[in-house]
TORTIDREN-208387 format. One line per field, with one value per residue (C-alpha): x, y, z; residue in three letters. Coordinates in Angstrom, 3 decimals. Last residue first. Example, Ala and Ser with C-alpha at 12.3 -4.5 7.8 and 13.67 -1.06 7.14 Angstrom:
2
X <- c(13.670 12.300)
Y <- c(-1.060 -4.500)
Z <- c(7.140 7.800)
res <- c(SER ALA)
END
This chain:
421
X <- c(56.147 53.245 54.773 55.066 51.641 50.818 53.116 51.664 48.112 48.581 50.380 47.404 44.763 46.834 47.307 43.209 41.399 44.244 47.395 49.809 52.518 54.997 56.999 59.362 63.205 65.780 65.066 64.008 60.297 59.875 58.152 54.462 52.451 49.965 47.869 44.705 42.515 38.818 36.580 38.797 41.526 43.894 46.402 48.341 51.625 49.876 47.018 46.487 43.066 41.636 38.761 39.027 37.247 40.759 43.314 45.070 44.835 45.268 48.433 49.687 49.231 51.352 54.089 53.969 53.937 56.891 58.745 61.081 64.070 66.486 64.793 63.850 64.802 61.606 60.991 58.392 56.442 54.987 53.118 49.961 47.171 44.003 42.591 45.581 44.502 43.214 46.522 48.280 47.712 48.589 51.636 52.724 52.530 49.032 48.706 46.663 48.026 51.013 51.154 49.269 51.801 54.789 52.816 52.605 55.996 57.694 55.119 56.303 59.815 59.240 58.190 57.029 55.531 51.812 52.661 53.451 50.435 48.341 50.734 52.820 54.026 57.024 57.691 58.044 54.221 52.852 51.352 48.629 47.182 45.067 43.547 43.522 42.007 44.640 47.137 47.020 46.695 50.122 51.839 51.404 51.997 55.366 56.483 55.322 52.565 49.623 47.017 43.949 41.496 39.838 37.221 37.156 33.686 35.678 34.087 35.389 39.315 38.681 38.180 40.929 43.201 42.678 42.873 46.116 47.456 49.341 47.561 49.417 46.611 45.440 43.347 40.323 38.740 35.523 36.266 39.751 40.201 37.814 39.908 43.050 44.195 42.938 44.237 47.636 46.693 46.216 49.041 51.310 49.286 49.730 53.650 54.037 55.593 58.794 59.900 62.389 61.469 60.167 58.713 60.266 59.546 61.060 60.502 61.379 62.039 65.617 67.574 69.678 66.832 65.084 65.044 62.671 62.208 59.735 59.388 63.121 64.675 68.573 69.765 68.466 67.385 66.632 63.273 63.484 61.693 63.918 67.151 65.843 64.495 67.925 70.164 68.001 68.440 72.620 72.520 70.179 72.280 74.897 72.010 71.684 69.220 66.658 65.554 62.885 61.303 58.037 56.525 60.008 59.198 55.684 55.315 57.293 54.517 54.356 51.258 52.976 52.689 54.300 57.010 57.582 57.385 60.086 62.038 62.044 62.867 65.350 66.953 66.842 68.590 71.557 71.829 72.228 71.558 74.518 73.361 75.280 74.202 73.968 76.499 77.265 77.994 75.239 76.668 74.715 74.465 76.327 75.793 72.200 70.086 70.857 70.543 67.134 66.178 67.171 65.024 61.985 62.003 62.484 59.354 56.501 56.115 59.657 58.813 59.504 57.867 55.969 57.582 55.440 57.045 59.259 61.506 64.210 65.214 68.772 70.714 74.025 74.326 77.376 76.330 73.797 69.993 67.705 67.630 69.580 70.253 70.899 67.854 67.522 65.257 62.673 61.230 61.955 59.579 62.512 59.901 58.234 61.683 63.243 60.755 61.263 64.863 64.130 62.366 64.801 67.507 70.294 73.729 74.015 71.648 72.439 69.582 70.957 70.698 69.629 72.500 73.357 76.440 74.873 72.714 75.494 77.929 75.666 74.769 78.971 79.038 76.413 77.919 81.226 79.111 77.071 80.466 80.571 77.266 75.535 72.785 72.758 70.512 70.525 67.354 66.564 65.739 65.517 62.907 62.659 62.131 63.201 66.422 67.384 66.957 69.048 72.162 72.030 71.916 75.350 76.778 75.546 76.829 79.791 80.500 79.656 77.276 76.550 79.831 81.458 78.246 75.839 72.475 69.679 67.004 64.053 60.396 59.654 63.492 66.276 69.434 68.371 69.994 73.425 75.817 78.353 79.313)
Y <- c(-17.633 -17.102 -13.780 -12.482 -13.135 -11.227 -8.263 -7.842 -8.364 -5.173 -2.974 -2.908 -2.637 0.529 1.709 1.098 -0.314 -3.393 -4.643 -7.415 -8.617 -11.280 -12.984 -16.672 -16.607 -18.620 -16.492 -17.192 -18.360 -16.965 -18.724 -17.333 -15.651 -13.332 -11.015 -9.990 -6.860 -5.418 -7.925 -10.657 -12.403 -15.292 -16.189 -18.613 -19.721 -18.919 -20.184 -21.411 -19.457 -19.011 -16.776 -15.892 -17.963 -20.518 -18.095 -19.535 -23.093 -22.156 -20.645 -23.252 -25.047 -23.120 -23.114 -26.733 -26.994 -24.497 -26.889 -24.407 -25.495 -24.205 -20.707 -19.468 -15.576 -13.222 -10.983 -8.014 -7.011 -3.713 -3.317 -1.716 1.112 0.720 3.467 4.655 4.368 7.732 9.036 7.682 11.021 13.521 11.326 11.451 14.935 16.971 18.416 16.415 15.966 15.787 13.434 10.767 11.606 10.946 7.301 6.475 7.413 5.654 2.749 2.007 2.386 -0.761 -3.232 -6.186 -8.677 -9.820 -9.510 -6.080 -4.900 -7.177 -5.244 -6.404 -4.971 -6.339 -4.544 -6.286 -5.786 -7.711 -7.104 -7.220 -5.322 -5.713 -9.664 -11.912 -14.757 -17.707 -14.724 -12.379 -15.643 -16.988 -13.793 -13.599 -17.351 -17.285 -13.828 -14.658 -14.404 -16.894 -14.894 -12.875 -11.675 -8.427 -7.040 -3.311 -2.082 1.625 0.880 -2.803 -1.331 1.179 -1.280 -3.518 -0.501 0.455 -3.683 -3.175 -5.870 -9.333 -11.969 -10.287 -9.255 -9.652 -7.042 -6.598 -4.215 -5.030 -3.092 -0.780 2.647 3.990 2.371 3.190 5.882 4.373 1.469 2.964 4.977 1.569 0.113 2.900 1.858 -1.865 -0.624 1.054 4.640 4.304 7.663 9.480 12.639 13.408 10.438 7.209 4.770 1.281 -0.396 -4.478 -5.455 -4.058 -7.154 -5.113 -3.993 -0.580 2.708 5.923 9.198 12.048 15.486 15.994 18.569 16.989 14.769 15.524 13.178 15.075 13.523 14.781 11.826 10.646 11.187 10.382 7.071 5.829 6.895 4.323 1.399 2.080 2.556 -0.366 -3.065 -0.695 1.035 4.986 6.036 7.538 11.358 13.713 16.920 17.068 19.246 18.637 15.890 16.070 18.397 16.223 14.054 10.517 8.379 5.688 2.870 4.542 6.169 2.118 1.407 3.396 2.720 -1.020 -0.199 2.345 -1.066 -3.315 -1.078 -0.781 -4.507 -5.311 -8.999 -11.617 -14.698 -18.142 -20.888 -24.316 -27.127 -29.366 -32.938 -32.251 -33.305 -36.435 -35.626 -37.012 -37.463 -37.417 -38.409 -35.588 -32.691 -34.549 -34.675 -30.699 -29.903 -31.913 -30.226 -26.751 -27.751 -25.798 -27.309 -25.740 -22.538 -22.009 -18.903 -18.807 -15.641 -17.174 -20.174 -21.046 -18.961 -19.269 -17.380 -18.149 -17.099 -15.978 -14.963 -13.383 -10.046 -10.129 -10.993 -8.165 -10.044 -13.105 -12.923 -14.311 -14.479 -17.851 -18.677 -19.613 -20.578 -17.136 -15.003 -11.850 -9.470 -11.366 -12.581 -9.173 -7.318 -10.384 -9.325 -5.881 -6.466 -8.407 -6.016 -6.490 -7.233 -9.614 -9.546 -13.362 -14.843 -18.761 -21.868 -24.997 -28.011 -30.036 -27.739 -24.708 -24.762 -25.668 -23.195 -20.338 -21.608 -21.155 -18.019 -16.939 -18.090 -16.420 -12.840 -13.612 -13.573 -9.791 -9.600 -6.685 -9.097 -11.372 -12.064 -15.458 -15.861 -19.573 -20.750 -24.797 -26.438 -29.605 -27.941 -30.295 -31.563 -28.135 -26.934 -30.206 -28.818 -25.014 -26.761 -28.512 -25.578 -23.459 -26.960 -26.804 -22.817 -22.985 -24.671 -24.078 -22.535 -21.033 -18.757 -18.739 -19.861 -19.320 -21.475 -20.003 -20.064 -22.045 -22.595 -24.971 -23.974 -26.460 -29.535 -28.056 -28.696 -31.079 -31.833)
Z <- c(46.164 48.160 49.146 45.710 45.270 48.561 47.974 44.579 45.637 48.310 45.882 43.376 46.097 47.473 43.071 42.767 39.509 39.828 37.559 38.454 35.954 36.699 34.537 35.712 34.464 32.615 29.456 26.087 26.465 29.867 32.339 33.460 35.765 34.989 37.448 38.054 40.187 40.176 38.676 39.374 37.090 37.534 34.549 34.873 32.407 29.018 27.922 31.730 32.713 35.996 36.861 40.398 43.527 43.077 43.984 47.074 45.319 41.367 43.453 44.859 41.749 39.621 42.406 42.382 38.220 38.221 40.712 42.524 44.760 42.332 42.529 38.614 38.807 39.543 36.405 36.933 34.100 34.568 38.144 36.218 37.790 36.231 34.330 31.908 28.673 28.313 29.479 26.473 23.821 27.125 27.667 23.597 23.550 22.465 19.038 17.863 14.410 14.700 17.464 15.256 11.980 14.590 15.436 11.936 11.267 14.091 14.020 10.232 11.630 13.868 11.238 12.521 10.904 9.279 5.342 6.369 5.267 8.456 10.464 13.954 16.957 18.798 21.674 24.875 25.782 22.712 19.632 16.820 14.015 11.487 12.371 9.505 12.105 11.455 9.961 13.255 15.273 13.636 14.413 18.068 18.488 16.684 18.205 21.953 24.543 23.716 22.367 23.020 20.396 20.486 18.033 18.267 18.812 20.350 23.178 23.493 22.388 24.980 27.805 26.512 26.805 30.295 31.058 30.430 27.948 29.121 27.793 24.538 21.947 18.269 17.411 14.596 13.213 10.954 7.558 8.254 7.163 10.076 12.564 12.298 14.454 17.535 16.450 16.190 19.349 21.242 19.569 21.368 24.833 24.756 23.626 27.420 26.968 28.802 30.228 29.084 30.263 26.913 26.799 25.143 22.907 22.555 19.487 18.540 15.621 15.629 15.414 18.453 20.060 19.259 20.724 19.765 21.544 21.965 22.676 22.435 24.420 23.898 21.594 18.319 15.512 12.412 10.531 6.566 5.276 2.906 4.243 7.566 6.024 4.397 7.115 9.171 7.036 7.065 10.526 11.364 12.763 14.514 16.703 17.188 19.347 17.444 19.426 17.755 18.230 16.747 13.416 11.877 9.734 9.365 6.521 4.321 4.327 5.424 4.360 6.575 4.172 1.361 3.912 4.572 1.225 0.238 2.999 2.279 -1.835 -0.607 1.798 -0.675 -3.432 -0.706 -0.337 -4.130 -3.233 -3.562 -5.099 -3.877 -6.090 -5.148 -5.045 -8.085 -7.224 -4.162 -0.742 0.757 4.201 6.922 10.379 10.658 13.619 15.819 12.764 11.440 14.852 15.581 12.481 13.550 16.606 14.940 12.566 13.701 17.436 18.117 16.109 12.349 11.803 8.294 6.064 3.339 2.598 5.939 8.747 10.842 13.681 14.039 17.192 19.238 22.639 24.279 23.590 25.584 24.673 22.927 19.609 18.838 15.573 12.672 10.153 8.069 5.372 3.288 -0.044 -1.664 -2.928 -3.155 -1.878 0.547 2.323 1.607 3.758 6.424 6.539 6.553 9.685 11.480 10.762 7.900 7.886 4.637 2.076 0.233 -1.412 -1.287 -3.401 -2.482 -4.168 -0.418 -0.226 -1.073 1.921 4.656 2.657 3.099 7.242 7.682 5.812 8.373 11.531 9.950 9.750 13.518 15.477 15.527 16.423 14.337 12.560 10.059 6.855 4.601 2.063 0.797 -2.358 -3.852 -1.084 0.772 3.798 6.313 4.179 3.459 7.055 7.883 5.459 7.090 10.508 9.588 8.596 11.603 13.949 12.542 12.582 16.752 19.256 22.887 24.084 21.614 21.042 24.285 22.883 20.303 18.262 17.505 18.124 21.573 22.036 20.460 21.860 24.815 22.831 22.992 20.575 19.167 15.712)
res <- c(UNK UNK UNK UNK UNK UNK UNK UNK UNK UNK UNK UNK UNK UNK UNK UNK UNK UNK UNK UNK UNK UNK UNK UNK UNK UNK UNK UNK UNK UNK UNK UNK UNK UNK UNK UNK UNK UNK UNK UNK UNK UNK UNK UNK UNK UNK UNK UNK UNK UNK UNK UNK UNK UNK UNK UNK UNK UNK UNK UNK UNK UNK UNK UNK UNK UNK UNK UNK UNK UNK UNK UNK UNK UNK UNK UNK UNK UNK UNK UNK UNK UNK UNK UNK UNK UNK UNK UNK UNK UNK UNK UNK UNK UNK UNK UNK UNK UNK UNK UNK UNK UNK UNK UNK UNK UNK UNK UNK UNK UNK UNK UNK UNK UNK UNK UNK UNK UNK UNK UNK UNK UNK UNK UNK UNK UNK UNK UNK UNK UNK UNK UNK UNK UNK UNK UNK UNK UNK UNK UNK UNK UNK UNK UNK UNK UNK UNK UNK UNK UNK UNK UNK UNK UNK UNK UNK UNK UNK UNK UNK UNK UNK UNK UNK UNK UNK UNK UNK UNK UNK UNK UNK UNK UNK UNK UNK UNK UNK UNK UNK UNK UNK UNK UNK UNK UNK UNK UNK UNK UNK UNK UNK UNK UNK UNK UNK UNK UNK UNK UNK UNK UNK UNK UNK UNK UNK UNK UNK UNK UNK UNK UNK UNK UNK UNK UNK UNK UNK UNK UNK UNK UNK UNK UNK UNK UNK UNK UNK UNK UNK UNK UNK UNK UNK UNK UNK UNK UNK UNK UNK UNK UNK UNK UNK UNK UNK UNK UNK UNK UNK UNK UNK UNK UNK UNK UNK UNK UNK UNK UNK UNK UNK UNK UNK UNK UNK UNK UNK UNK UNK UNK UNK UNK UNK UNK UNK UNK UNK UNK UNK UNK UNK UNK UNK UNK UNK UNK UNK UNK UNK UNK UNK UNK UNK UNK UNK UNK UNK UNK UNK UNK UNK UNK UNK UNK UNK UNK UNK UNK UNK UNK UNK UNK UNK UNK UNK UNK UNK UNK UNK UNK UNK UNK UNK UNK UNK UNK UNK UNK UNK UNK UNK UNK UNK UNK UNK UNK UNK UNK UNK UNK UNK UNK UNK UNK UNK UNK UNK UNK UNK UNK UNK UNK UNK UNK UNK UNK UNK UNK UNK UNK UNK UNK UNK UNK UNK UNK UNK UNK UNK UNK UNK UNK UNK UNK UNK UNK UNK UNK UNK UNK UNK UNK UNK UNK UNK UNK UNK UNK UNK UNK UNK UNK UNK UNK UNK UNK UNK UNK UNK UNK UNK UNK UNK UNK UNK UNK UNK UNK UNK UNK UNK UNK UNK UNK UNK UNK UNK UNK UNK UNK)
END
């Protein structure tokens, strides 16, 4: 079996299928999960790849092989997946995906007890040892058992608790004008709620519109101009929304978030928390301080009822209900957040010449009067302006973001940073 060591990330493992590992290497990681887990049941889900089915049979007969049976749902998002995972009480288990990468890409986000992310200091390291160090393992006489869910009975019972969760009324279905863009991983999912909700998706004049990656737990939302709405400011009219139903609020936060936000969240007596940018990190704060809500600027925003994971159409319904009831479009609901003036994230390619550790302390150096902080790549911030810079955890590229009070003070410290580069 040969693969590449570098498939195994900060909190999953994922490279370029064909190229960085294949069918042996999914068989042979299904066999080392078993070994590392030490468990009888684990759940199997792929995505819309159309090399992610055989990767899965592949990871089935791993399991089975070594005697652990396997919850079988087949194509499924990200968020049904960890539905299932709670619902099923299974011991663990494998999601295939790679998320918003190219097509190219395959992955496995794996997953313990309790819909615990496996990250590379949660077990993946010890996984990719037990996979280097063993090449054999002893088959079981009898083999486990393969159990094929009833897929379309999982996905009414996720619906189901997703209009639950949502409050949803039939009265809100048509009240805005709606675009989903269609994704292959979710159709079936998504036929499911707009049946039972009564949301049409239209195409054209559309208040308000809804994307999501290909693993589909991650949202984008767009304006009616199609516009990105920024997710710090979605969560901030989830919270918004929330507060008086929960008993001392709290938020778990990307480095990352508008300082417009954190300003509200502090008036609003919102407890804030900041985190280490990232799914595993994210989510393990929300549990370590049993936050309500928490999220990050790519998308991914996460619910204490959700067993602490994301679930995307939740925020759809929630965030339909929210517009609603104000009357006011989505811009006129986000403009309160907007009191600094935000470069985005910015990704600079990683220059062969670069030491990250040099650059790093270059600019410790030019910006050492500001208040410096290295959770997270470096973070420098002064009264009136900061910026983050960091590596990516799944690309081969270094994050920028740069926000300031003024939009001329903004576009002066992005110029310099980028010039100290």
């Amino acid at each position: 079996m040969n693969f590449n060591p570098e498939i195994f990330r900060a909190y999953d493992i994922r490279g370029i299928y064909g190229r960085d590992f294949d069918e042996d290497f999914a068989f042979k990681l299904g066999q080392a999960l078993v070994k590392y887990i030490n468990k009888r049941i684990f759940l199997i889900g792929y995505g819309s790849r159309q090399f992610s089915e055989k990767l899965a049979q592949a990871l089935v007969k791993g399991i089975t092989s070594v005697g652990a049976d396997v919850e079988f749902i087949g194509l499924a998002s990200t968020p049904l997946f960890n539905f299932a995972l709670k619902k099923l009480g299974v011991n663990g288990g494998v999601m295939l995906t790679a998320s918003h990468l190219g097509p190219q890409y395959g992955g496995f986000k794996v997953f313990g007890e309790g819909g615990v992310i496996v990250g590379l200091n949660s077990g993946l390291e010890k996984i990719k040892v037990i996979l280097t160090e063993n090449k054999n393992f002893e088959v079981s006489r009898y083999g486990g058992k393969l159990i094929k869910q009833d897929r379309q009975k999982l996905i009414d019972s996720y619906t189901d608790f997703i209009i639950k969760k949502s409050s949803w009324n039939v009265r809100d279905s048509n009240a805005v004008r709606v675009k989903i863009e269609p994704q292959a991983t979710i159709a079936d999912e998504l036929e499911s709620l707009v049946k039972k909700t009564g949301i049409i998706s239209i195409n054209e004049q559309y208040d308000l519109s809804f994307g999501f990656d290909e693993d589909a737990d991650r949202i984008y939302i767009f304006d009616s101009a199609a516009k990105p709405i920024h997710s710090e400011y979605v969560i901030g009219l989830l919270v918004q929304s929330g507060i008086k139903f929960w008993t001392k609020p709290k938020v778990i936060y990307d480095w990352r978030f508008s300082r417009g936000v954190l300003e509200k969240f502090k008036e609003w007596g919102i407890k804030a928390i900041h985190s280490k940018n990232g799914r595993t990190f994210i989510r393990e704060n929300i549990v370590k301080y049993d936050a309500d809500i928490g999220g990050e600027l790519s998308g991914h925003i996460y619910f204490k009822e959700t067993n602490y994971n994301e679930m995307p159409f939740l925020v759809m319904l929630r965030l339909l209900k929210i517009i609603n009831k104000s009357g006011k479009n989505i811009r006129e609901l986000t403009e309160q957040f907007r009191t600094w003036f935000n470069s985005g994230e910015i990704n600079i390619a990683k220059h062969e010449t670069w030491n990250k550790e040099q650059v790093f302390v270059k600019l410790k150096e030019k910006y050492k009067d500001g208040k410096i902080d290295e959770l997270d790549g470096i973070m420098v911030e002064y009264p009136d302006w900061w910026f983050n810079f960091r590596p990516s955890n799944t690309e081969p590229v270094l994050r920028l973001v740069v926000e300031a009070k003024t939009k001329k003070l903004l576009e002066e410290k992005l110029s310099e940073i980028k010039g100290s580069l």
